[in-house]
N, C-alpha and C positions, 0 to 999 in steps of 0.2 A: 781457681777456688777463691783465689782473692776477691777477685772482680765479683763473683757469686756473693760472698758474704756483705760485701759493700750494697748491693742490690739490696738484700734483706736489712741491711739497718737502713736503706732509703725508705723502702716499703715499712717498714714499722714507724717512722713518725706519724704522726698522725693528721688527721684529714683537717683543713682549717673549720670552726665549727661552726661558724654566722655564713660567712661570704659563699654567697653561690652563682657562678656564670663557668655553664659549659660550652660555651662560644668558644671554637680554635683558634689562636692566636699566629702555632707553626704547624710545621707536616714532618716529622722525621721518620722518614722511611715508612710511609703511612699511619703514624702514628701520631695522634693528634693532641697538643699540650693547651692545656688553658692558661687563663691569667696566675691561677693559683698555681697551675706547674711552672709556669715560665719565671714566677715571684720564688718559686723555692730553688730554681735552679739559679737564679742570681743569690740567695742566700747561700749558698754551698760556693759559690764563686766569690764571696766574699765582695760583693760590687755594691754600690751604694744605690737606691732605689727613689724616684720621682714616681710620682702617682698625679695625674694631671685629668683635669675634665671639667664637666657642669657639676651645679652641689645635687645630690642624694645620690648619687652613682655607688658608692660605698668603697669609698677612697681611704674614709679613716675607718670602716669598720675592716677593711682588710688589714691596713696596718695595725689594727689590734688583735685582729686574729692572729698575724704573726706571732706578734708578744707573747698573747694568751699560750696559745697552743705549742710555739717551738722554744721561747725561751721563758716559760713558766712566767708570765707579768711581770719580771723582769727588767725591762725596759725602761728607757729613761723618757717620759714623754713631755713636749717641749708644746705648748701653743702658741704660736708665732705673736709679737704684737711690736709697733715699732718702738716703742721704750725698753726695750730685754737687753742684757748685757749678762751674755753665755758665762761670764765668769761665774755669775750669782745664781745660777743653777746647775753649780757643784760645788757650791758653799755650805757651810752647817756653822751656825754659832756654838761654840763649847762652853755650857754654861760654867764647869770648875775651871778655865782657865781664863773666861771670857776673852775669849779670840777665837777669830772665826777661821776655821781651815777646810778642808776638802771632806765633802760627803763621801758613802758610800758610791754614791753616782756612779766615779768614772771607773768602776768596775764591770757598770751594766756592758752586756754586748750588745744590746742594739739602742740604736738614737731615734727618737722618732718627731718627726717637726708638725705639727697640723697647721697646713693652710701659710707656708712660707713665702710667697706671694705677697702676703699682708700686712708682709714690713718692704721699706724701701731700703733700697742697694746698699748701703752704708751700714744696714741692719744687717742683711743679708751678709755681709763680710763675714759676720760672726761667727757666720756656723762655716766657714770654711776648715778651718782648724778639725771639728768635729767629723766632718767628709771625711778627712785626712788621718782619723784615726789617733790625733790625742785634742785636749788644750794648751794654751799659757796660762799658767796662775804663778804669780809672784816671779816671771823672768826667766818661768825654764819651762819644756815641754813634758806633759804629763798626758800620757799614755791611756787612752779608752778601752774600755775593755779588760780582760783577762787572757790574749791569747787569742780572742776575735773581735772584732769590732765591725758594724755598718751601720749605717744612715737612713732612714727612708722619713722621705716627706713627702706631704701631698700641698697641691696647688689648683685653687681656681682657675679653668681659662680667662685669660684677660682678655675681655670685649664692655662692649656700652651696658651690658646686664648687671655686671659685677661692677660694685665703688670700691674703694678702699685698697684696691689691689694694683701690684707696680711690676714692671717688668724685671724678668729678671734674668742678667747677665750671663754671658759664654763662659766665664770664669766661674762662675757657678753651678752653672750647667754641665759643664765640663765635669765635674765631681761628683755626677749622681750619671752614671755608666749607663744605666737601664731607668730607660723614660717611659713610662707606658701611659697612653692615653686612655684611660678607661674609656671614652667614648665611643673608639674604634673597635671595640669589642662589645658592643650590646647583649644581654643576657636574656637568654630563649624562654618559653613557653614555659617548659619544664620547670626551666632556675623562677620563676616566676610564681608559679606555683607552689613549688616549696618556701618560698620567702613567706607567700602570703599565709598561705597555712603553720608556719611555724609558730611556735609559742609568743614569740620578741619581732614576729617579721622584721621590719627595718630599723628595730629602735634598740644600738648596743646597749643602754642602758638597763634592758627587763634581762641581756645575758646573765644568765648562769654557768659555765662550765669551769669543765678541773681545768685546773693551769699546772701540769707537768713542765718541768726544764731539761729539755732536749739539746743542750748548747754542747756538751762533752762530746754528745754524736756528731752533730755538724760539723765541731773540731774536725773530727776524724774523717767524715765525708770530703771538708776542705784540702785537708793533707792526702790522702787518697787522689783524688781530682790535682792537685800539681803534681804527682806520680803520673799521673794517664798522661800532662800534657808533652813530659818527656818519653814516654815509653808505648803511646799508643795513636798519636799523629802520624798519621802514612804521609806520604811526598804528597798528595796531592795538598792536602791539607794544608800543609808547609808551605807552597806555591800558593795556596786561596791566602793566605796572608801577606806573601811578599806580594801579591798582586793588589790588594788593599792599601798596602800603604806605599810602594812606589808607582805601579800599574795607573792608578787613578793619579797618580801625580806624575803623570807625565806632559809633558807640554810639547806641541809640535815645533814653537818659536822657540821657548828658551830652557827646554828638556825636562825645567821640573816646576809646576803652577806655582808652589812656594814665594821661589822668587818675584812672582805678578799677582800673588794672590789675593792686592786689594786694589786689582786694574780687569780681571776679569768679572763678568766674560764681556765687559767693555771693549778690549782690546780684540776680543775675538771676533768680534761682530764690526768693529772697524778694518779687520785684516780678511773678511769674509771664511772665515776657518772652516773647512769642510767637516772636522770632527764635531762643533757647535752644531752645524746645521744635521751632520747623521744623527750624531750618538751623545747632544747635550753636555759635552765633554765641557765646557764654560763654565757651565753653571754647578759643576759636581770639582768642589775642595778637596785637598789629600787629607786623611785622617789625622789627629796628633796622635803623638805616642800614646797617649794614656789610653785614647781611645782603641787602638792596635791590642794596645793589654788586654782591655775589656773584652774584645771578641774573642782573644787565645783563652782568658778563662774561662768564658761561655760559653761555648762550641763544647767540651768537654759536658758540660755540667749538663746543656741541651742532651747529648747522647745518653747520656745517667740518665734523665727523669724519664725519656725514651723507653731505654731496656726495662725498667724497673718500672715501668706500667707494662709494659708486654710480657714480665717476668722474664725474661731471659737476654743473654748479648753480650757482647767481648768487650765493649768501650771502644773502638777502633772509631778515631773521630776521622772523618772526608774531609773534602770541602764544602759539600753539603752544610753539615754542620755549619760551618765554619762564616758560610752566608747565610744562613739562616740569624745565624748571634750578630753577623753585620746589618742584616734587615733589622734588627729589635735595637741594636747599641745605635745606626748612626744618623737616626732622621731627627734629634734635637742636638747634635755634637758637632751644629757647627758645620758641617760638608756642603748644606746645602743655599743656593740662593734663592733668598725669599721670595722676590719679585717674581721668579721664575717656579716657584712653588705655587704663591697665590694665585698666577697666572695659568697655570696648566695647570694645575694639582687641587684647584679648590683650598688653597691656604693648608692642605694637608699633608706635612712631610711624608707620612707613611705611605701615601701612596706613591709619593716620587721614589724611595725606596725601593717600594715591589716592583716598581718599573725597572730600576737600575737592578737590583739583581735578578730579574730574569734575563739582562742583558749580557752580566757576567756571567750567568746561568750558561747562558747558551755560546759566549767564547769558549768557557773551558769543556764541554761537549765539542765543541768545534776543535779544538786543540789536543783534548786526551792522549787521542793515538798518536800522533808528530812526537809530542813530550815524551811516549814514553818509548819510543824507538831514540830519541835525543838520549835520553839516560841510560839508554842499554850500548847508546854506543859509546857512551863517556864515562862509563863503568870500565871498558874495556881498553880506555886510554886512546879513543881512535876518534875524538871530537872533530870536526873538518869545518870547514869556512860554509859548505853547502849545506850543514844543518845547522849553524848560527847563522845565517841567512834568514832561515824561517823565523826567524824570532826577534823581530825588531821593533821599534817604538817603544809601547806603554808593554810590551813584552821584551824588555830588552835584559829587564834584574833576573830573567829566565837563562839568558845566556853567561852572566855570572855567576847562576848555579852551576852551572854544563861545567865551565872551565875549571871551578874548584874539584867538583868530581872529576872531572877529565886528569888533572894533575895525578889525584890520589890513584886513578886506574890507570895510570903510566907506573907510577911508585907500586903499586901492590899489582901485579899481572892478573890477582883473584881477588879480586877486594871484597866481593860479598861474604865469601870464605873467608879473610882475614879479619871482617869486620866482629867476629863470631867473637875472636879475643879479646878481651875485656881489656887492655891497654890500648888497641886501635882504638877501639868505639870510645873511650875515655878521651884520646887526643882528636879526633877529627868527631864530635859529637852530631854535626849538625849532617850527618850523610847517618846516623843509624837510623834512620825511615826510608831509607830503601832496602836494610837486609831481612 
């Protein structure tokens, strides 16, 4: 009943009211999400958003749509230019005290940057702080928001077309979770038609509509959604993530890429590494943490915009999921190498992406059934050397699950039954996704 009403406050926001492209972006469980779904299910994930491409794509009239429609115009909006100094756009001069202090500003929940690109790196610091969900003003941190706070900026592609515009760094990049390339998703016949036929086609400035504030909902979608991610991830789900971030950092020389991870895939290619030459292993980075974050609160929020266009569904996130939020979070996060993008991929991470996860697409079909005769046997306390045998390499953080369970079904003879108790499941947390 929970899950049900959550559904119906998703389904009552409302529809963004300029931006239109029904191009599919994912597929969850046949169900197809757009830019505008995949954009609101990062808003309920509370992740920071990039909007990247050529100019008229409608880069800033989506980010205005946001504002408009979910947080009532609201929003703090920011026009990138390199002389700005974030302080002074959440300043206010008070004329009875003349001294200048803190606007209303850092109350808004969303931040929105046009065209950040357009200041260079040193600019670009600025808004880190703001990623981050507060500023510094006068020596201390001050807190964005009311209770929620995100980011979304959009960005020129930098090539010979565009002046004025500077690259701009991993450590920034790194802070806006969900990168979407509007390009990669061109808008169909249909979405085309209706732009041109509408009253303002492309031009936000002839908008008209109501700007209702939806943020008290969202709240609530947000909190909801870090409920699902303890209460409704199954094991496999749990596994598509340790395999994300140690899986892929696995190293055949020195067990984890970390350690060489500004010698590959140099090193790999002078040591003739069989996994470079199968499976590209060289050129694919481990995740960092933040990025790890990003996909466990995405994966959730993809399932939400799922059921609640299909009307119905439990939340129960896979690892479907769970790569699907990896294909969207990690083709600008840094994982990938460029040369090796430019070179096979057309300069286009996304499609090094779709490559790579249909590759872990097809290990964990490969593995399903082993795994889960592994955990029926290590439930039962009777782990053996000949099924952590099966499980070695960049599957090796599989066999650290086995043994933690294996201990606990030595200690509990019933442990699925024991987990039932609210003191077990409280002390050993990370096994209640198998009862």
């Amino acid at each position: 009943m929970r899950y049900k009403r959550l559904l119906e406050i998703v389904n009552s926001l409302p529809r963004f009211p300029v931006y239109r492209n029904s191009t599919p972006v994912v597929n969850i469980d046949g169900v197809y999400l757009t830019v505008e779904d995949v954009v609101k299910a990062a808003v309920w994930s509370e992740l920071n958003i990039l909007l990247v491409g050529e100019r008229g794509e409608g880069k800033t009239q989506l980010m205005e749509d946001i504002n408009n429609s979910l947080f009532g115009g609201k929003g703090t909006y920011i026009r990138a230019r390199p002389d700005m100094k974030a302080k002074e756009l959440y300043e206010l001069f008070n004329i009875e005290t003349f001294k200048k202090e803190l606007s209303g500003e850092v109350k808004a929940p969303l931040t929105q940057i046009d065209e950040i690109n357009r200041t260079p790196p040193i600019i670009q610091n600025e808004f880190f702080h703001m990623c981050d969900g507060y500023i510094e003003y006068e020596g201390k941190p001050v807190t964005l928001g009311d209770g929620f706070h995100i980011t979304i900026a959009s960005a020129n592609v930098k090539n010979e077309r565009y002046g004025g515009t500077f690259e701009m760094d991993d450590a920034i990049l790194d802070r806006f979770s969900l990168v979407i390339n509007i390009d990669n998703y061109p808008t169909q016949v249909k979405d085309d038609l209706e732009i041109i036929t509408s009253p303002w086609g492309k031009n936000p400035k002839l908008v008209r509509t109501e700007k209702k504030d939806y943020t008290d909902q969202i709240k609530q979608i947000c909190k909801e959604l870090r409920s699902i991610r303890e209460e409704k991830f199954d094991l496999d789900a749990y596994v598509a993530l340790l395999y994300l971030k140690r899986g892929l950092d696995y190293c055949v020389v020195k067990k984890s890429k970390r350690l060489i991870s500004y010698t590959i895939p140099t090193i790999c290619k002078q040591r003739n590494c069989a996994r470079l030459r199968e499976e590209d292993c060289g050129y694919i980075r481990p995740l960092s943490e933040r990025a790890v974050e990003a996909v466990a609160a995405f994966a959730p929020a993809l399932r939400l915009m799922a059921d609640a266009k299909k009307g119905k569904g439990n939340g129960v996130v896979t690892y479907r999921e769970v790569l699907e939020a990896f294909r969207l979070v990690a083709p600008y996060a840094g994982i990938l190498d460029l040369i090796w993008v430019r070179n096979s991929y057309f300069s286009n991470p996304s499609l090094a992406l779709d490559r790579i996860v249909e590759r872990i697409n097809k290990k964990f079909l490969e593995r399903k059934e082993e795994a889960k005769v592994a955990v029926n046997f290590a439930l039962k306390g009777k782990l053996n050397e000949e099924i952590k045998e099966r499980f070695k390499e960049e599957w090796s953080f599989f066999v650290e699950l086995l043994e933690e369970i294996n201990l606990l079904g030595k200690k509990y003879p019933h442990l699925l039954e024991e987990l039932k108790k609210e003191e077990i499941a409280e002390k050993y947390p990370f096994v209640r996704v198998i009862k």
